[in-house]
C-alpha positions in Angstrom: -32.6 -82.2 -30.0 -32.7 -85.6 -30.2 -30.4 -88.6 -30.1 -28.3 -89.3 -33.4 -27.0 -93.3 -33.9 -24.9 -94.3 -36.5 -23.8 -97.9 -37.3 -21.8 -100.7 -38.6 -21.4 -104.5 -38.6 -18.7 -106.9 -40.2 -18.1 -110.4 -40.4 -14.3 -110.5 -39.7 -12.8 -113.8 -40.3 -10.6 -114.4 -37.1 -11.8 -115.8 -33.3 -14.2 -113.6 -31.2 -10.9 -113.6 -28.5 -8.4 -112.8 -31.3 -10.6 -109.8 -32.0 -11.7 -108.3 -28.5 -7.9 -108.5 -27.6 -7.3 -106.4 -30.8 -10.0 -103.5 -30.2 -8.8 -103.9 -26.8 -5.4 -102.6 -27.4 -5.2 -98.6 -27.7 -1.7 -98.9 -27.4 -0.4 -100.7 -30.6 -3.3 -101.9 -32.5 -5.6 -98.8 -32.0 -3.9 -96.5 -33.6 -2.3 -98.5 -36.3 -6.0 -99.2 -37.6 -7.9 -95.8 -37.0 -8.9 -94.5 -40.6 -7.4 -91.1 -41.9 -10.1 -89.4 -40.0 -8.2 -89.5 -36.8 -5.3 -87.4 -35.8 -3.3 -86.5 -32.5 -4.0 -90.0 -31.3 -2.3 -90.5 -27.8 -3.2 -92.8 -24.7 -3.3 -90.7 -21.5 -3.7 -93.9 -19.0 -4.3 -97.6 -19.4 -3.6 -98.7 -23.1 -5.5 -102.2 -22.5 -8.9 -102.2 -22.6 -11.5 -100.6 -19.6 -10.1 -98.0 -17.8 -7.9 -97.0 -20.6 -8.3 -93.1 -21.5 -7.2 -92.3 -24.9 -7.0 -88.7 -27.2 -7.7 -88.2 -30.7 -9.3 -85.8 -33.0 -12.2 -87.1 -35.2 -12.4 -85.1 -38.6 -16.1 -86.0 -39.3 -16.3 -84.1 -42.0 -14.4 -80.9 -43.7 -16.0 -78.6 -41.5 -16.7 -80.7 -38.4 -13.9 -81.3 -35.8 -14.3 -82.5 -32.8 -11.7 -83.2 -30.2 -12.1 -86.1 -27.9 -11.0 -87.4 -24.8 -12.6 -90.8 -24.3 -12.9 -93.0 -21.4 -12.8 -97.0 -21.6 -14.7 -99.3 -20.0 -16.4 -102.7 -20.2 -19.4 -103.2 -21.9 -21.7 -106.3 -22.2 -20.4 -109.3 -23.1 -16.9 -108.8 -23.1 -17.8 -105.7 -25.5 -16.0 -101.7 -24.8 -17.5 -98.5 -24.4 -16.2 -95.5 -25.3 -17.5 -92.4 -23.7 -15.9 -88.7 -25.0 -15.5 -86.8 -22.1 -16.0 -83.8 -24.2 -19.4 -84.6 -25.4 -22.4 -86.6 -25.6 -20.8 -88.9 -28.0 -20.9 -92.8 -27.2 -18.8 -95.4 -29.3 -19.6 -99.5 -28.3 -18.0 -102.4 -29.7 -19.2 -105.5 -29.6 -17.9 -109.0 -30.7 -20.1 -112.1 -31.1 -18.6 -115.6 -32.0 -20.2 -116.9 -35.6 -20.6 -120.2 -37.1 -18.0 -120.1 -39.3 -15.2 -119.6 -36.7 -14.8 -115.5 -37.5 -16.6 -113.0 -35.4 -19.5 -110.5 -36.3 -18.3 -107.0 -34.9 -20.8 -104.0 -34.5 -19.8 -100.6 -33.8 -22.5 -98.2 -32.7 -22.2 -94.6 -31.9 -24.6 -92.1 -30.3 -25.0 -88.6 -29.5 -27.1 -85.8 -28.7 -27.7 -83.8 -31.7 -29.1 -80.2 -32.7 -32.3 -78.9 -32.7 -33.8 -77.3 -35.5 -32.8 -77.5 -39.4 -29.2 -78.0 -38.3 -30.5 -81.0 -36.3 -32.7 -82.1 -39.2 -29.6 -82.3 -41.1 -27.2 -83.9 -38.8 -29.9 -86.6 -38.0 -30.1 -87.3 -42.0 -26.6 -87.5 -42.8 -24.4 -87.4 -39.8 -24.9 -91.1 -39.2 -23.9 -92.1 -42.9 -20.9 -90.3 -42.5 -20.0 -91.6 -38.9 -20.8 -94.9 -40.2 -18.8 -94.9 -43.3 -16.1 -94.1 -40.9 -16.8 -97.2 -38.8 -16.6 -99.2 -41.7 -13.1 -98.1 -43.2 -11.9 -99.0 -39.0 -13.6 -102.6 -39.5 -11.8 -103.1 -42.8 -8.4 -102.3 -41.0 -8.9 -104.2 -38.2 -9.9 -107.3 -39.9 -6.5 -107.0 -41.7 -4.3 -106.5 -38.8 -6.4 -109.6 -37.0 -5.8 -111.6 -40.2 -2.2 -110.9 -41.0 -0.5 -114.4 -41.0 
C-alpha cells in the first residue's frame, strides 16, 4: 500500500478573499459548483468553512463509489481541509493571491491505496481521474466567482 495524490491548479481571475469565501461556503456555493460526479450532497453541521461537516457521494469512476462524510477545518494559510471520515481520503484547498489580481487555487487529494496489482493500477490512473475531477470543480467555481 502506499499513498495515492492527485492534483490540480487554476488561475481563477477573481481576489484570493472573493475565492476562499466561495470554497468556504458548503451551503450555497458548494453544491451549486460540484461536478456531476457528486450526488446526495447535504451539510450535516456548519455550512461556513472549518468545522463544517458535509455528505456526498463521489462517483470516481463507473465502478468506484465511495460515500463520504467529510469534516472541515482550516488549513495553512487561510486554505480548508477536507478529511472523509469514512476513509483515508484527504482533499486541501489552497488559495494564493497572484500578480494579476486573480488567485492561483490548488486542490490536492490523498489517500491510502491498495497493495498489489490493484494498487499498481490505482496508483497509475486513479490520480488522473481524481484530478480531472478537480479540474471540472475549478472550472465551475471560477464561473460562479466571476459572474458579474
Amino acid at each position: 500500500m502506499g499513498q495515492v495524490v492527485a492534483t490540480a491548479e487554476r488561475v481563477v481571475r477573481a481576489p484570493a478573499e472573493v475565492v476562499r469565501a466561495a470554497l468556504a461556503d458548503y451551503t450555497t456555493t458548494r453544491p451549486a459548483v460540484l461536478p456531476e460526479q457528486y450526488s446526495e450532497y447535504r451539510v450535516d453541521a456548519g455550512g461556513q468553512g472549518a468545522g463544517t461537516r458535509v455528505h456526498w457521494r463521489l462517483q470516481a469512476t463507473s465502478k468506484r463509489v465511495r460515500e463520504q462524510d467529510v469534516v472541515v477545518t482550516a488549513g495553512r494559510d487561510g486554505g480548508l481541509v477536507e478529511s472523509d471520515a469514512n476513509s483515508s481520503m484527504v482533499t486541501t484547498w489552497t488559495v494564493e493571491s497572484v500578480d494579476t489580481g486573480g488567485s492561483l487555487v490548488r486542490g490536492r487529494t490523498t489517500w491510502t491505496g491498495a497493495g498489489g496489482i490493484g494498487g499498481f493500477f490505482e496508483r497509475t490512473f486513479a490520480p488522473k481521474g481524481m484530478a480531472r475531477i478537480h479540474e471540472a470543480f475549478l472550472d465551475r467555481l471560477e464561473r460562479a466567482v466571476t459572474r458579474t
